[in-house]
C-alpha positions as a printed NumPy array, in Angstrom:
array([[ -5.547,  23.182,  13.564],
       [ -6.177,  20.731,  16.485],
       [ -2.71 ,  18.327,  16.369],
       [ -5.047,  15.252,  16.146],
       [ -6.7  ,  16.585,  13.614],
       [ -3.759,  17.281,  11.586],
       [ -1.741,  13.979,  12.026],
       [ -5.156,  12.091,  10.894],
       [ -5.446,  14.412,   7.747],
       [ -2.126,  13.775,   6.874],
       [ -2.064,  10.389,   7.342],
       [ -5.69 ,   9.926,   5.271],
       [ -5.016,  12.082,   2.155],
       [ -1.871,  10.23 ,   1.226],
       [ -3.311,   6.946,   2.072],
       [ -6.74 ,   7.306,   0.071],
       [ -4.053,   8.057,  -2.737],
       [ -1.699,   5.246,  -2.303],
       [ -4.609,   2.497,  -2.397],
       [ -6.575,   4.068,  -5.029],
       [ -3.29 ,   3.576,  -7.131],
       [ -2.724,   0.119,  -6.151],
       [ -5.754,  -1.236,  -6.586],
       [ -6.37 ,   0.744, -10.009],
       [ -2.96 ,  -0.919, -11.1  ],
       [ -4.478,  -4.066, -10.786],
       [ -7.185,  -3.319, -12.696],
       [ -5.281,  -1.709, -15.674],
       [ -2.3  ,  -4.513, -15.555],
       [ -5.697,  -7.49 , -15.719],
       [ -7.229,  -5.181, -18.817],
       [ -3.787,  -4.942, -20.668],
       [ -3.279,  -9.093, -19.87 ],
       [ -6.974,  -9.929, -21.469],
       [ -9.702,  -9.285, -18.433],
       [-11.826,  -6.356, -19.053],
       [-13.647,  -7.597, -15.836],
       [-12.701,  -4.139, -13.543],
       [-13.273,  -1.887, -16.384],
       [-16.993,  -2.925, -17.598],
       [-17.831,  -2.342, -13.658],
       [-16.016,   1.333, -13.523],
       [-13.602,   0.562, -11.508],
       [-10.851,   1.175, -13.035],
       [-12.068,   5.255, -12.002],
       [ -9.439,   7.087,  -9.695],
       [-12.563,   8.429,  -7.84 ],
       [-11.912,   7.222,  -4.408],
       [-15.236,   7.084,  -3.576],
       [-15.317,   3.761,  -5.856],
       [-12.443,   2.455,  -4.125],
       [-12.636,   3.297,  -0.623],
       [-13.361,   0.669,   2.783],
       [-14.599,   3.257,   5.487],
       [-13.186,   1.149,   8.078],
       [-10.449,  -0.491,   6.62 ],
       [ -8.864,   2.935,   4.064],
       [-10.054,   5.477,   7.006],
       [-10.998,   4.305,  10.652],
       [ -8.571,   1.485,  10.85 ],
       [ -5.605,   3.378,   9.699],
       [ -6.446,   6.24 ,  12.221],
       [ -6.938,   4.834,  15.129],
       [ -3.569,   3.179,  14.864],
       [ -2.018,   6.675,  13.64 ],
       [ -3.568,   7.502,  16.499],
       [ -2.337,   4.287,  18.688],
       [  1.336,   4.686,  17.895],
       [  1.204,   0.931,  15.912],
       [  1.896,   0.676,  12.478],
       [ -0.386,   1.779,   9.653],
       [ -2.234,  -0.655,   7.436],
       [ -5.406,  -0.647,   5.454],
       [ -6.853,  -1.975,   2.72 ],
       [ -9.301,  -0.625,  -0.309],
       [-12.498,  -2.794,  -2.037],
       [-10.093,  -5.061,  -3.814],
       [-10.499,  -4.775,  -7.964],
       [-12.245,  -7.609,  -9.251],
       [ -9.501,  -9.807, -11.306],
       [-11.389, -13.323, -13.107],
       [ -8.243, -15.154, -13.243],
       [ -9.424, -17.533, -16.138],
       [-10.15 , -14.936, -18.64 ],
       [ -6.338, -14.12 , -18.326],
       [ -4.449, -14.632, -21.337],
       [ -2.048, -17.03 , -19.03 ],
       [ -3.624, -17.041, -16.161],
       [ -1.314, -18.822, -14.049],
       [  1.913, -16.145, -15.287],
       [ -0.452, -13.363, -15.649],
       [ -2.658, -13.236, -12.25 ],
       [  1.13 , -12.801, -10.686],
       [  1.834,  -9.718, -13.044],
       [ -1.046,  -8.464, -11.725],
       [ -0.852,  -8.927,  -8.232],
       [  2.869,  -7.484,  -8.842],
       [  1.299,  -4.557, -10.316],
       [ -0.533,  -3.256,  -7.278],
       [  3.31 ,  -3.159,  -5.005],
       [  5.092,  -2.019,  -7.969],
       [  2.784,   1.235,  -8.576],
       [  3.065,   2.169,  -4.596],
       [  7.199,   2.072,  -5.327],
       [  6.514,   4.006,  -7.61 ],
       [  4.362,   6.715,  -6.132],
       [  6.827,   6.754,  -3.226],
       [  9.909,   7.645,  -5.522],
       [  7.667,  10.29 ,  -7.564],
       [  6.514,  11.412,  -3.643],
       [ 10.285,  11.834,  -2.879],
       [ 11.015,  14.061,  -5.987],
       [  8.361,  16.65 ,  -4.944],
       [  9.385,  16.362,  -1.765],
       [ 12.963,  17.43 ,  -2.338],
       [ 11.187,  19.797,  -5.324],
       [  9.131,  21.105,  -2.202],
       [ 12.07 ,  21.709,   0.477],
       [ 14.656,  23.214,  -2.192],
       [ 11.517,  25.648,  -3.249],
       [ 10.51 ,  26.789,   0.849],
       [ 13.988,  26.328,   2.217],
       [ 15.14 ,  29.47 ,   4.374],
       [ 11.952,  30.85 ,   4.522],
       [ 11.804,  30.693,   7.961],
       [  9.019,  29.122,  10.051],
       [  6.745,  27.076,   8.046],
       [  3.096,  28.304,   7.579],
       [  0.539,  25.649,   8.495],
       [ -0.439,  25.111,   4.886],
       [  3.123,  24.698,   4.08 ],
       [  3.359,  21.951,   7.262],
       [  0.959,  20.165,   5.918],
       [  2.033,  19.874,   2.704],
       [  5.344,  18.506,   3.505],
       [  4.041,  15.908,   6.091],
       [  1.843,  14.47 ,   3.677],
       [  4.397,  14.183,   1.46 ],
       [  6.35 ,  12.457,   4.   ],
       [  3.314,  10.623,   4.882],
       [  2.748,   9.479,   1.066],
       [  6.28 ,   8.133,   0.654],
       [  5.858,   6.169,   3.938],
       [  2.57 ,   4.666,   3.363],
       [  3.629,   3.992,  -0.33 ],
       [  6.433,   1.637,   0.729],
       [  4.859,   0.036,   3.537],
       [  2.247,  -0.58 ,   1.302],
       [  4.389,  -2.26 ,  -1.035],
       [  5.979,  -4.493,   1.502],
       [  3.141,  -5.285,   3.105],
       [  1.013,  -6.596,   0.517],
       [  4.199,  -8.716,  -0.537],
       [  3.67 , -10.76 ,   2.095],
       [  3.515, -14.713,   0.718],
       [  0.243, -15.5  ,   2.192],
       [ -3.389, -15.091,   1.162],
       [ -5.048, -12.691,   0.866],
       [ -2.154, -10.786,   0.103],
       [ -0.67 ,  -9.642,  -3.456],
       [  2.495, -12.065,  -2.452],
       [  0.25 , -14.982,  -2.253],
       [ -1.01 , -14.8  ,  -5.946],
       [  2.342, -14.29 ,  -6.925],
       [  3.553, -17.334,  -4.145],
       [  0.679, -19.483,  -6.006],
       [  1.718, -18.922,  -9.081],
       [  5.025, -20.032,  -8.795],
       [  4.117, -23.785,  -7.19 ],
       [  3.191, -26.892,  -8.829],
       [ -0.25 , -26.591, -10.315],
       [ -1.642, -29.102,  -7.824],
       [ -0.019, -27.604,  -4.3  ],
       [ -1.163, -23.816,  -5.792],
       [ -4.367, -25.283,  -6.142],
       [ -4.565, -26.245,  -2.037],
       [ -2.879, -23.236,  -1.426],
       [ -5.444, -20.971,  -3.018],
       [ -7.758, -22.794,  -0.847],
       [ -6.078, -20.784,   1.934],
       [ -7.92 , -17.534,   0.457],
       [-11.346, -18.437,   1.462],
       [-10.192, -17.814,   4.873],
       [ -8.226, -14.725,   4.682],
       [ -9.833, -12.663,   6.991],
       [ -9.278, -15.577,   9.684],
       [ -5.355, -15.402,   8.469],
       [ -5.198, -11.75 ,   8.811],
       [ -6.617, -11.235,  12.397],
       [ -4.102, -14.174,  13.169],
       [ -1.152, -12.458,  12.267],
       [ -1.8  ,  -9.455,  12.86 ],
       [ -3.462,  -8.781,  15.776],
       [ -3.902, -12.363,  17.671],
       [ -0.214, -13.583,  17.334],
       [  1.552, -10.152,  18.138],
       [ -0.869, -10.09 ,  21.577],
       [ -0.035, -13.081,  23.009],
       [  3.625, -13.615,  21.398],
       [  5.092, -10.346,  20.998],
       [  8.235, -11.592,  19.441],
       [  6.367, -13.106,  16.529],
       [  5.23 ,  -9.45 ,  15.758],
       [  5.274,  -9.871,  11.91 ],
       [  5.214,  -6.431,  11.268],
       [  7.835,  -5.121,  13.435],
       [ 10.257,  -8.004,  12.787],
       [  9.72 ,  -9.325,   8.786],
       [  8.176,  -5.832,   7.058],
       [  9.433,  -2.597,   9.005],
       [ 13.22 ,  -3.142,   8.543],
       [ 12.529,  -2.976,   4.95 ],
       [ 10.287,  -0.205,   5.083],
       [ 13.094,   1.638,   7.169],
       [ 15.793,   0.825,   4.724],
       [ 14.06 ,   1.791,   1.696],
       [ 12.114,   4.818,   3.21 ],
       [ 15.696,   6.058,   4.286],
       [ 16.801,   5.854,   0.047],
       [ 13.789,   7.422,  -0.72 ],
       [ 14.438,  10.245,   1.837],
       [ 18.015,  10.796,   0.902],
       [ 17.214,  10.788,  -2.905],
       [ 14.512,  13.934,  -1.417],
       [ 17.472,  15.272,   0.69 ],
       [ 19.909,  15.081,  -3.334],
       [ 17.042,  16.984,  -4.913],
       [ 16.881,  19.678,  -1.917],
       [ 20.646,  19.921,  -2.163],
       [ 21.364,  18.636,   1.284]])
């Protein structure tokens, strides 16, 4: 298999999983706290296919595989009408906690098959290419799982952090604050992309959410590493 080819496969499998997850967490966590809003439109279906960006779950995330920059993407968000919450205010943060929490949680159930996987193939010898490409998209999928996580804990619309970061301020400052959401895309090409060109010190992602990713990623591999008996 062509070693483009291969890197983007592993990197796109893992991913399509990771978001679908996240964004179907939402959907169950809103149904369980009183909005049935996702589930009478169907998406609360693991079929990617409902859940999938083609630029922003697929291209996006590829061609910075491909650029050596870190991964990000994003899945059509699950719709969530925060007034037919139960409490909305408490419960729209549950919510947007949901979506982080079930990527931590994919990544530790990726790092038990993982070490499942290595204890099973170890001293086989050389790897077949199936066998390769298993285990990097299991490394892939614990990765992406707690980048994910991190990521979309950042305290700023549109992320998952700034529902939670609204919730938790006066009702009249949340209010202005949610405001913010209306220009999200604006935000996100700011930080992202804009800021890190011309400053690169103010790289958000390299400075605020990759040391986190590398400190839990390493527990996560290590707990793989216990269950491989290394």
């Amino acid at each position: 298999m062509n070693d483009t080819l291969f890197q983007v496969a592993a990197l796109i499998i893992p991913l399509i999983i990771a978001i679908v997850f996240h964004e179907v967490a939402h959907g169950w966590t809103a149904r369980a706290l009183g909005d049935n809003t996702a589930a009478n439109l169907g998406r609360l279906s693991l079929n990617p296919i409902k859940h999938v960006d083609p630029f922003g779950t697929i291209i996006l995330p590829g061609m910075l595989k491909l650029a050596g920059l870190p991964v990000f993407g994003w899945a059509k968000p699950v719709p969530v009408i925060k007034g037919r919450l139960r409490n909305p205010r408490r419960d729209m943060m549950i919510v947007a906690a949901a979506g982080p929490s079930s990527n931590l949680i994919m990544a530790l159930i990726g790092a038990v098959l993982l070490g499942l996987f290595m204890r099973v193939y170890a001293g086989q010898g050389e790897p077949s290419l199936a066998i390769g490409f298993l285990a990097a998209n299991l490394v892939n999928f614990i990765l992406l799982n707690v980048f994910l996580a991190l990521f979309n804990l950042l305290p700023i619309p549109p992320f998952d952090g700034g529902h939670i970061v609204e919730g938790l301020l006066p009702p009249q400052v949340a209010r202005k604050y949610a405001g913010l959401h209306n220009k999200a895309l604006l935000i996100m090409i700011l930080l992202l992309v804009v800021v890190p060109y011309l400053v690169p010190s103010l790289n958000i992602v390299s400075w605020l959410i990759l040391p986190p990713v590398q400190w839990l990623s390493e527990h996560y591999m290590a707990l793989a590493g216990l269950i491989a008996g290394r």
